[in-house]
KERO-695178 format. One record per residue: residue number from 0; residue in three letters; y, x, z of N, C-alpha, C in turn. Coordinates in Angstrom, 3 decimals. Example, Ala and Ser with C-alpha at 12.3 -4.5 7.8 and 13.67 -1.06 7.14 Angstrom:
+-----+------+----------+----------+----------+----------+----------+----------+----------+----------+----------+
: seq : type :      n_v :      n_u :      n_w :     ca_v :     ca_u :     ca_w :      c_v :      c_u :      c_w :
+-----+------+----------+----------+----------+----------+----------+----------+----------+----------+----------+
:   0 :  ala :   -5.690 :   13.190 :    7.800 :   -4.500 :   12.300 :    7.800 :   -3.300 :   13.200 :    7.800 :
:   1 :  ser :   -2.250 :   12.850 :    7.080 :   -1.060 :   13.670 :    7.140 :    0.030 :   12.900 :    7.870 :
+-----+------+----------+----------+----------+----------+----------+----------+----------+----------+----------+
END
This chain:
+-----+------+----------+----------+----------+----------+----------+----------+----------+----------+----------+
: seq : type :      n_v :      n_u :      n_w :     ca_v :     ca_u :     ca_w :      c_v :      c_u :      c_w :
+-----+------+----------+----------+----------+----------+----------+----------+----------+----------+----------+
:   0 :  unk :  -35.852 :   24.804 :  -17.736 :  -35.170 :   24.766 :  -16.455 :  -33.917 :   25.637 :  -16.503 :
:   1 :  unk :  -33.981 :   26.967 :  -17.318 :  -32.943 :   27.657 :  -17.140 :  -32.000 :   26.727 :  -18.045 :
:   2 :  unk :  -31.963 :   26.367 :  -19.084 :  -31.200 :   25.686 :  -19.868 :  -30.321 :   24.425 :  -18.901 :
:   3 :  unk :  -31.338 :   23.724 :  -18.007 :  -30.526 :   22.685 :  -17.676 :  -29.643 :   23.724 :  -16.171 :
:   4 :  unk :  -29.738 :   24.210 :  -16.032 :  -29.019 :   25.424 :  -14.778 :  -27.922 :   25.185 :  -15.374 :
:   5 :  unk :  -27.110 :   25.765 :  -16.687 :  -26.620 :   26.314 :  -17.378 :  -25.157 :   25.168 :  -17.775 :
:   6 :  unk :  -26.225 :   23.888 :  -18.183 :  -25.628 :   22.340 :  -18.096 :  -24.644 :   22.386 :  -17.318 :
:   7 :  unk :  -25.701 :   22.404 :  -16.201 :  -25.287 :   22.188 :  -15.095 :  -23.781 :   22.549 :  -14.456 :
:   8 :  unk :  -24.368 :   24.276 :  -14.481 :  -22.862 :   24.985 :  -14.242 :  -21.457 :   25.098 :  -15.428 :
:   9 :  unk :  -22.097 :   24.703 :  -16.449 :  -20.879 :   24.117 :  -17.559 :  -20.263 :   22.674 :  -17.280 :
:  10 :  unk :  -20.637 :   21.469 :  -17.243 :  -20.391 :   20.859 :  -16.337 :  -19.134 :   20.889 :  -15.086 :
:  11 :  unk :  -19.728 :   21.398 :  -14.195 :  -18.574 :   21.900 :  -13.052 :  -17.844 :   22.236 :  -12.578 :
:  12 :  unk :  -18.024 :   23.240 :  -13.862 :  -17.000 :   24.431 :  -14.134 :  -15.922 :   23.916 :  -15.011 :
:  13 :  unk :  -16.198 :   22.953 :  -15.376 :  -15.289 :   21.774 :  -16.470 :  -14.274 :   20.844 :  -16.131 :
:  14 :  unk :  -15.064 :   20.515 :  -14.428 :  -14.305 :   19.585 :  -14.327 :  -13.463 :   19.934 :  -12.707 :
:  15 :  unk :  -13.773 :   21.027 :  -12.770 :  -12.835 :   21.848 :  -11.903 :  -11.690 :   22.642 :  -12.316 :
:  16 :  unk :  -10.150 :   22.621 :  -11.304 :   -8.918 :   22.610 :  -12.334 :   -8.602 :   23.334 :  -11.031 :
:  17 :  unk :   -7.426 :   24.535 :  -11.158 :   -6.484 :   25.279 :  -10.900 :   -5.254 :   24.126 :  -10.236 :
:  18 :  unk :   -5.046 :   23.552 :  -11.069 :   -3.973 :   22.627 :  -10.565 :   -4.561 :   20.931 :  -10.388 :
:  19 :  unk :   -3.941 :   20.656 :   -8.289 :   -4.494 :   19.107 :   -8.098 :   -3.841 :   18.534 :   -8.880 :
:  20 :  unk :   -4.480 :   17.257 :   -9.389 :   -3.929 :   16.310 :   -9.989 :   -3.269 :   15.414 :   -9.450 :
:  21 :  unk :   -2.571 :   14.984 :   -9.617 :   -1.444 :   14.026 :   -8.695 :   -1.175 :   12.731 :   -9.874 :
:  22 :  unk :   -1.516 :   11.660 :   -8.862 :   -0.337 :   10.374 :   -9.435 :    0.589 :    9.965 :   -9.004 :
:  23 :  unk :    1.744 :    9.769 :   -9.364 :    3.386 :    9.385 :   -9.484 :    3.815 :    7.604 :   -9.621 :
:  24 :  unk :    3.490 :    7.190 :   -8.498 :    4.163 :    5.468 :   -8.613 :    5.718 :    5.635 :   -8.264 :
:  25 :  unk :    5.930 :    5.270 :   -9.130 :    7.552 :    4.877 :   -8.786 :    8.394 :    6.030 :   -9.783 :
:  26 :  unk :    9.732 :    6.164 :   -9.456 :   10.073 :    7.254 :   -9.842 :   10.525 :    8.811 :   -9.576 :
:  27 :  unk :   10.457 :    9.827 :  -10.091 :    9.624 :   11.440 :   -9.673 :   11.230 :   12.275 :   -9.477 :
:  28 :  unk :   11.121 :   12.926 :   -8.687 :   12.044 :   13.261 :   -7.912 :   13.163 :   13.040 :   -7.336 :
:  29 :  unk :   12.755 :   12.009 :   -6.517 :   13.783 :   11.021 :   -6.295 :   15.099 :   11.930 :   -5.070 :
:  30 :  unk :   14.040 :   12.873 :   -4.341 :   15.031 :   13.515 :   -3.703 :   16.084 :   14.405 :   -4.187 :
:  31 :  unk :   16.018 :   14.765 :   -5.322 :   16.960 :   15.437 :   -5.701 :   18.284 :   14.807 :   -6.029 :
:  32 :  unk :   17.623 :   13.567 :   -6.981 :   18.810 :   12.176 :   -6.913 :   19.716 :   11.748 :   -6.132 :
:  33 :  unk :   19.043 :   11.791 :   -4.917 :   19.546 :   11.302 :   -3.301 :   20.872 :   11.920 :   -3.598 :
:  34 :  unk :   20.999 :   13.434 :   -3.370 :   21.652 :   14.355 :   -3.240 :   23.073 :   14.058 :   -3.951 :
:  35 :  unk :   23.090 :   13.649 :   -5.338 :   23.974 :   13.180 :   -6.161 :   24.911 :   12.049 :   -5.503 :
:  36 :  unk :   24.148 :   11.655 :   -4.977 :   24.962 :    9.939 :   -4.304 :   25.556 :    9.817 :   -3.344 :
:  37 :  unk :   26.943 :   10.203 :   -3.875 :   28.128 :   10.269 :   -2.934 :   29.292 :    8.772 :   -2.317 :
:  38 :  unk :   28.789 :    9.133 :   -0.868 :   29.595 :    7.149 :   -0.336 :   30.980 :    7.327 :   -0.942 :
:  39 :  unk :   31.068 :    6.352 :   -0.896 :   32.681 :    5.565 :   -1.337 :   33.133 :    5.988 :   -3.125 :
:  40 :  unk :   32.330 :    6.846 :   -3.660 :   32.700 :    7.088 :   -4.757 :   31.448 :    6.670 :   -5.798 :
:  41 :  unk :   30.512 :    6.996 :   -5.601 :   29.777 :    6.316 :   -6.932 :   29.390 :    4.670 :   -6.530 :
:  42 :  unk :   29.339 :    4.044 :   -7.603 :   29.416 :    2.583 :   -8.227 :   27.943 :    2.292 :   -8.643 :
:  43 :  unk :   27.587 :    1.076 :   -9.017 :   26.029 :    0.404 :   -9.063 :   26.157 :    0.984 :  -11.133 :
:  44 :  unk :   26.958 :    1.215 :  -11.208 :   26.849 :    1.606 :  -13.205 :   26.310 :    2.963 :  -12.747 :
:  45 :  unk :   27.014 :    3.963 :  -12.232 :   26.619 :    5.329 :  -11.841 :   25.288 :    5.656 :  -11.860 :
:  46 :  unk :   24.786 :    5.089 :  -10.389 :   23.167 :    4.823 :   -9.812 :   22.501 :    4.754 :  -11.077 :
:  47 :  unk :   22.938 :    3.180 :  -11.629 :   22.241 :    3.031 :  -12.825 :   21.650 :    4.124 :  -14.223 :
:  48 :  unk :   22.649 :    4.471 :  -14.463 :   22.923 :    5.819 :  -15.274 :   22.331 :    7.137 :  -14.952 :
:  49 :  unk :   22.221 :    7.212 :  -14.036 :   21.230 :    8.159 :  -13.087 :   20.245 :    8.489 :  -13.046 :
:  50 :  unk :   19.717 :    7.438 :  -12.034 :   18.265 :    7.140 :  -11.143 :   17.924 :    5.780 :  -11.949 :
:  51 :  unk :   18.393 :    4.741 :  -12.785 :   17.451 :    3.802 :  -13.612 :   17.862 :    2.919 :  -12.842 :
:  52 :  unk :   17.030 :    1.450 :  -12.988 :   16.908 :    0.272 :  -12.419 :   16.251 :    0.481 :  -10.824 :
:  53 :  unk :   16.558 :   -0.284 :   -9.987 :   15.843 :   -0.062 :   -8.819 :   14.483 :   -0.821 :   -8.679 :
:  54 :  unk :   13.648 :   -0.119 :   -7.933 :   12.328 :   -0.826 :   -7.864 :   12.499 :   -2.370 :   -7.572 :
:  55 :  unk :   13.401 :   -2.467 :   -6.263 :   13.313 :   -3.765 :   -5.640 :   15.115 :   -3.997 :   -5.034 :
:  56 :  unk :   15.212 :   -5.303 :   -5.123 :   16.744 :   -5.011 :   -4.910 :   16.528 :   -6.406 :   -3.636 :
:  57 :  unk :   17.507 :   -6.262 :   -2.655 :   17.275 :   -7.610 :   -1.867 :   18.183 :   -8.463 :   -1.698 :
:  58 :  unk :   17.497 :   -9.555 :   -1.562 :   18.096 :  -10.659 :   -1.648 :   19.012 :  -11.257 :   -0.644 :
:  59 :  unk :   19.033 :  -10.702 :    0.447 :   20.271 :  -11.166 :    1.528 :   20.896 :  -10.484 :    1.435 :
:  60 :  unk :   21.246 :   -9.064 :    0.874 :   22.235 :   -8.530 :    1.032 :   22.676 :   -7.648 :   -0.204 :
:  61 :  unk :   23.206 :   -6.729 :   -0.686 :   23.731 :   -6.204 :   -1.665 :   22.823 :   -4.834 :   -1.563 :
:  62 :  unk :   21.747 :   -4.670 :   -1.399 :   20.713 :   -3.586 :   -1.024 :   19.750 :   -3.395 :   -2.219 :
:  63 :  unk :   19.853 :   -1.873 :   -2.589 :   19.013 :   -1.504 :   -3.454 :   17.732 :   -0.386 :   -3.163 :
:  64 :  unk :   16.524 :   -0.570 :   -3.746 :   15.370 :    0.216 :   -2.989 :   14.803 :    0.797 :   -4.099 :
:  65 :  unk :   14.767 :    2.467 :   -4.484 :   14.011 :    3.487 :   -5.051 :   12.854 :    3.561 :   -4.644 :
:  66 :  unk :   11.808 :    3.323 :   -4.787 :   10.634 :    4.220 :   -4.560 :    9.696 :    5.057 :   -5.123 :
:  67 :  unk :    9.135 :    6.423 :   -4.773 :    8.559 :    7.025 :   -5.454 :    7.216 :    7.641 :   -4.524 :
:  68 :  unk :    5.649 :    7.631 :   -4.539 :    4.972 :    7.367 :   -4.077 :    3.550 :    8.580 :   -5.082 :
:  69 :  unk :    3.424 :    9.628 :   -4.450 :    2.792 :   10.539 :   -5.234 :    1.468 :   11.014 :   -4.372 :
:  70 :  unk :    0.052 :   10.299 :   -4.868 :   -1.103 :   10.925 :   -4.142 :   -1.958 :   12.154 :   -5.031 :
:  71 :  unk :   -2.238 :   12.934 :   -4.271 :   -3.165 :   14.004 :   -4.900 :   -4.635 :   14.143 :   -4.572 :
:  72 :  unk :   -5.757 :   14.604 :   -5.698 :   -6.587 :   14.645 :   -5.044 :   -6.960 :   15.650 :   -3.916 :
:  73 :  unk :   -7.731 :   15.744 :   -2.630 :   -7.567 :   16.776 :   -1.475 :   -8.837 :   17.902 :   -1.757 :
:  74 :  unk :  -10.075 :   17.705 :   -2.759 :  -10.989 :   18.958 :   -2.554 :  -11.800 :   18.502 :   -3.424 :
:  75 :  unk :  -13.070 :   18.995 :   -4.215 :  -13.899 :   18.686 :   -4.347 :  -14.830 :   17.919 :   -3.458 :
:  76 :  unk :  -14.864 :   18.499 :   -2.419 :  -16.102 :   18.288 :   -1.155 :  -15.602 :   16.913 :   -0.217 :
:  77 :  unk :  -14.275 :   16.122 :   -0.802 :  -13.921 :   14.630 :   -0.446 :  -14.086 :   14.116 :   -1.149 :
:  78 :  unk :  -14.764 :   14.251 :   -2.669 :  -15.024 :   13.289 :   -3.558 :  -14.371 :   12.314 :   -4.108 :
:  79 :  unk :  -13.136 :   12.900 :   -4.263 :  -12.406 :   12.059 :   -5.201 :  -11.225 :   11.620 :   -4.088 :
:  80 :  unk :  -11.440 :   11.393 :   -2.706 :  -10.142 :   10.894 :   -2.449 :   -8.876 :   11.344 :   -2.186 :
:  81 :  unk :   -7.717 :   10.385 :   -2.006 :   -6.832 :   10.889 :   -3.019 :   -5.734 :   10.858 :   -1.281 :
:  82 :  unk :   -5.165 :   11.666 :   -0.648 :   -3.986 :   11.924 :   -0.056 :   -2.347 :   11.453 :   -0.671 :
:  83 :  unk :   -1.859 :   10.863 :    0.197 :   -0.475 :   10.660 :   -0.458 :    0.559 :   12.221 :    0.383 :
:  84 :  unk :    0.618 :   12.536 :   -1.147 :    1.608 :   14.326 :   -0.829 :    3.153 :   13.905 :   -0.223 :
:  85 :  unk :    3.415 :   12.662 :   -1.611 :    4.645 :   12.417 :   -0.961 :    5.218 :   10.780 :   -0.838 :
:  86 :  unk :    5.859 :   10.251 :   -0.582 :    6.269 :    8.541 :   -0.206 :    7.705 :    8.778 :   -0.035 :
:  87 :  unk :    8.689 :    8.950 :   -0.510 :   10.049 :    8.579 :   -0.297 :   10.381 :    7.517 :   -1.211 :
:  88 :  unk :   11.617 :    6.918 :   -0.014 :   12.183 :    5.660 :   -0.508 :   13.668 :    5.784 :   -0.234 :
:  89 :  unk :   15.171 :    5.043 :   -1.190 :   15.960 :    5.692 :   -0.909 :   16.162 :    4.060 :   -0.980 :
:  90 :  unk :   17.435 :    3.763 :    0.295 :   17.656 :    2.435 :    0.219 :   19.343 :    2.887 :   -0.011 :
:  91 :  unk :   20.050 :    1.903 :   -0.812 :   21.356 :    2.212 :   -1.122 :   22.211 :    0.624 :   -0.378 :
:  92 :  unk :   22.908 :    0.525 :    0.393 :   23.551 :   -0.357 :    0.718 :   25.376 :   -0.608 :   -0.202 :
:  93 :  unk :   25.769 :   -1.571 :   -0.756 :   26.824 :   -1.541 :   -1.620 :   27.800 :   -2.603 :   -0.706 :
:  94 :  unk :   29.171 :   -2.594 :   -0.961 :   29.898 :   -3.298 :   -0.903 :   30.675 :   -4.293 :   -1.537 :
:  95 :  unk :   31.363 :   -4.802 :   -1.198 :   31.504 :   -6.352 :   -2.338 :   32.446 :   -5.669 :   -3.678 :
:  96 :  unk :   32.710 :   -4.870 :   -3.859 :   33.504 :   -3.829 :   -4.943 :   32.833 :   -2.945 :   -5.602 :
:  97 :  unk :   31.248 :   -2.590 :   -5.218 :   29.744 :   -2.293 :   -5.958 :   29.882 :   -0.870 :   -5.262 :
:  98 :  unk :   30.765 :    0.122 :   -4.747 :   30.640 :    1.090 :   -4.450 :   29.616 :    1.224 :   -3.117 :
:  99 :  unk :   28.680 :    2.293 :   -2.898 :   27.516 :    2.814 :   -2.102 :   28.158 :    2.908 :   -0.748 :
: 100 :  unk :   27.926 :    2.013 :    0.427 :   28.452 :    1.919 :    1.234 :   27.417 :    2.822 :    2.589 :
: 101 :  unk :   26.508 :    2.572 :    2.332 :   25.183 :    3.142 :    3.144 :   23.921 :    3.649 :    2.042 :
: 102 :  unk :   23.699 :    5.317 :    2.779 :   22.566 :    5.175 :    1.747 :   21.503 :    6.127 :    3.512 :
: 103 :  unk :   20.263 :    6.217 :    2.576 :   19.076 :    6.536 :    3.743 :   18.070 :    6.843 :    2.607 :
: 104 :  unk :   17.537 :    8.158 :    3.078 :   16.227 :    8.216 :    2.372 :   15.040 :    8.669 :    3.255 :
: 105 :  unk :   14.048 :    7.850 :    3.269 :   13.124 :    7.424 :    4.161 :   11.907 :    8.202 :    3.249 :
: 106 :  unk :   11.162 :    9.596 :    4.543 :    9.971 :    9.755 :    3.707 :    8.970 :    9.912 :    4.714 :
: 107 :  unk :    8.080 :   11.071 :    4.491 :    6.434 :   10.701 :    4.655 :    6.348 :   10.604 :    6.226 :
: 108 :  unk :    7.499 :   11.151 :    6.744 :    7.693 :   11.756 :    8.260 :    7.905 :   10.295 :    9.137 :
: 109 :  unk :    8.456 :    9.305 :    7.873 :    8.955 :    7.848 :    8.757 :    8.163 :    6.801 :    8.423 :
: 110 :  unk :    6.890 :    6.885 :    7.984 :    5.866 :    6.232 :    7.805 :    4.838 :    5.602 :    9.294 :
: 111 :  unk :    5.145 :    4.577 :    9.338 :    4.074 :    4.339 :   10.817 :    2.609 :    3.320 :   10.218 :
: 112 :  unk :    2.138 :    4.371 :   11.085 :    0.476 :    3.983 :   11.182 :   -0.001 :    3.035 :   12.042 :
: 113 :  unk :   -0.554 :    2.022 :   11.286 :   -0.755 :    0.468 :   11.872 :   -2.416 :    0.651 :   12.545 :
: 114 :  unk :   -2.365 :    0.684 :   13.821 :   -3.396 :    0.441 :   14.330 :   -3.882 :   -1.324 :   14.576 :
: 115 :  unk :   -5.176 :   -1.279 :   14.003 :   -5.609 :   -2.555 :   14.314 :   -6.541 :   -2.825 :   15.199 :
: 116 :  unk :   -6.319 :   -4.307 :   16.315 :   -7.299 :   -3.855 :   17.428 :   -8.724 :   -4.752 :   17.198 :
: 117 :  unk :   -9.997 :   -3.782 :   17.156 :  -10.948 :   -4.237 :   16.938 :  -11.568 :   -5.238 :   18.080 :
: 118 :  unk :  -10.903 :   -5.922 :   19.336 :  -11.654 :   -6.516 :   20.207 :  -11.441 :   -8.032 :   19.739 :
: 119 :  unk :  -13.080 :   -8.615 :   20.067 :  -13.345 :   -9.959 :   19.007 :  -12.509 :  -10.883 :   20.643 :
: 120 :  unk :  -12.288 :  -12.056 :   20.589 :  -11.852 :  -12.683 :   21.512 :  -13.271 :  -13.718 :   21.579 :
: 121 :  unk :  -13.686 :  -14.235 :   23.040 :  -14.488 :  -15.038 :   23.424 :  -13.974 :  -16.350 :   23.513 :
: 122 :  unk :  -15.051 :  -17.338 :   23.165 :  -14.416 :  -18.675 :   22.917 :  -14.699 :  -19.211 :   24.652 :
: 123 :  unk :  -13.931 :  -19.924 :   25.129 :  -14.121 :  -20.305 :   26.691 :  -14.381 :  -21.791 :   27.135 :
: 124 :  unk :  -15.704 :  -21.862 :   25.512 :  -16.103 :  -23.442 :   25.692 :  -17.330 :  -22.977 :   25.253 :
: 125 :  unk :  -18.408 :  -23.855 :   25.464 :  -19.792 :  -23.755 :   25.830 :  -20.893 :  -24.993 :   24.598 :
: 126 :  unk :  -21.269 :  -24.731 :   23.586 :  -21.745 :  -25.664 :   23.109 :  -23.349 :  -26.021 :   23.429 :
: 127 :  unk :  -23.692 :  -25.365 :   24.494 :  -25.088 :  -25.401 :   24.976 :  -24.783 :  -26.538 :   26.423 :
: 128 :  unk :  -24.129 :  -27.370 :   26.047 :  -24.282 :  -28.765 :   27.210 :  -24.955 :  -29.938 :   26.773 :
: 129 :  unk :  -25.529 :  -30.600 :   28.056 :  -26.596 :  -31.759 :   27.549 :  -25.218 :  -32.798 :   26.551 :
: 130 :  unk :  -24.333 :  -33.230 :   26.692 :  -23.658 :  -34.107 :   26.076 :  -22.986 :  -33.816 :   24.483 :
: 131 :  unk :  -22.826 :  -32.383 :   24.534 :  -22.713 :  -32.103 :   22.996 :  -24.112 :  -32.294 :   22.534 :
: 132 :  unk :  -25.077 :  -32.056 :   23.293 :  -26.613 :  -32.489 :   22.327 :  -26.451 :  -33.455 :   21.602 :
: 133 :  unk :  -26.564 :  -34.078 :   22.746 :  -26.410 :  -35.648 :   22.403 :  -25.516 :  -35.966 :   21.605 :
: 134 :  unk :  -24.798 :  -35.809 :   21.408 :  -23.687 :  -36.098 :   20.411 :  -23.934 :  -35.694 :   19.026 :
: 135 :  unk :  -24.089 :  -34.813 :   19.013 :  -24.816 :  -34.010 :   17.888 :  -25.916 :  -34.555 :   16.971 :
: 136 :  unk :  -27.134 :  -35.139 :   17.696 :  -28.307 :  -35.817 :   17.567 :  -27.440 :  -37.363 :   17.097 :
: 137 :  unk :  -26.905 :  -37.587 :   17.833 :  -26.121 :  -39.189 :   16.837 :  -25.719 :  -38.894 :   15.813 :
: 138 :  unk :  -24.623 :  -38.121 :   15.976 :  -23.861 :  -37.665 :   14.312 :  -25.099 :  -37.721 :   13.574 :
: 139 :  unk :  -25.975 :  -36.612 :   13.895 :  -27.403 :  -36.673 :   12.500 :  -27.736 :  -37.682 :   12.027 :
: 140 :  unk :  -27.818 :  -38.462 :   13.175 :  -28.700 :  -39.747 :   12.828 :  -28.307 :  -40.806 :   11.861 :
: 141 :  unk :  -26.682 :  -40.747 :   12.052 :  -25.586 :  -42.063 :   11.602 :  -25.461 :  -41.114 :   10.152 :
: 142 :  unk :  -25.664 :  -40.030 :   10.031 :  -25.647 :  -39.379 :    8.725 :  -26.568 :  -39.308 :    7.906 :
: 143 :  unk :  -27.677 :  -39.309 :    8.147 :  -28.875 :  -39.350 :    7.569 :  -28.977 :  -40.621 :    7.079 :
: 144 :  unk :  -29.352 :  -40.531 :    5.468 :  -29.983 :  -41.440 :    4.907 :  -30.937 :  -42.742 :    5.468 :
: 145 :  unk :  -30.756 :  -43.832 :    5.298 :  -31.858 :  -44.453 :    5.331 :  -32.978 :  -44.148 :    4.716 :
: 146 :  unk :  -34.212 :  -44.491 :    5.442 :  -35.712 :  -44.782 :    4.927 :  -35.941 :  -45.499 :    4.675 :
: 147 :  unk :  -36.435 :  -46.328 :    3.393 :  -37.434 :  -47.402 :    2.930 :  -38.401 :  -47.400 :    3.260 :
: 148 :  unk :  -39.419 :  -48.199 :    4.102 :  -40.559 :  -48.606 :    4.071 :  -40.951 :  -48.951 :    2.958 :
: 149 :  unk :  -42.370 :  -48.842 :    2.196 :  -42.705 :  -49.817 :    1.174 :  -44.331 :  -50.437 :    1.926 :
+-----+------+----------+----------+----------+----------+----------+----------+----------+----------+----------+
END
């Protein structure tokens, strides 16, 4: 018994760390980047050269989208789940000459929380009437197989 104690607290003691662990979707410090990106003077080569390819670029307009998306785990005693620390997104708007015409960087503060409403809706038709019976009882009937006598 003392031996498996011992396991035990080796174990735990193992897989407990000084520093949370964090995962990084997208790319990692994007705010500092931001900072660099000056309107009317840097160009889509610049950006490029920079900050990389953009995550997502859109299609109606000359708009480019960074994102970088970092959750950590929150405690032992939540079991694993994982908090997002940080979510910024930097959208770059260009002009027909490629230079940064609009930029915005959107983070954890401009995130909205989608409430969904749990009330079921009632149907305001009734299938407990004598004529859907009946109806019902035909369908079966005209569906059902014939019987052979022998």
């Amino acid at each position: 018994m003392k031996y498996i104690s011992f396991i035990f607290i080796f174990f735990f003691t193992l897989n407990c760390s000084i520093n949370k662990v964090s995962n990084t979707h997208g790319f990692r410090f994007i705010e500092k980047k931001y900072d660099k990106i000056l309107l009317n003077k840097t160009n889509k080569n610049d950006i490029r050269n920079s900050i990389g390819p953009p995550s997502s670029i859109s299609k109606f307009g000359d708009t480019w989208f960074y994102i970088e998306r970092r959750k950590t785990n929150q405690s032992l005693f939540k079991l694993g789940k994982k908090k997002i620390s940080s979510n910024n997104i930097i959208i770059l708007e260009f002009d027909n000459m490629g230079m940064v015409s609009k930029k915005k960087l959107l983070d954890l503060s401009n995130m909205n929380d989608l409430k969904i409403a749990e009330k079921m809706t009632e149907k305001k038709f009734s299938q407990d009437n004598m004529i859907y019976n009946v109806l019902t009882t035909l369908r079966e009937k005209i569906n059902a197989p014939t019987r052979r006598k022998k």
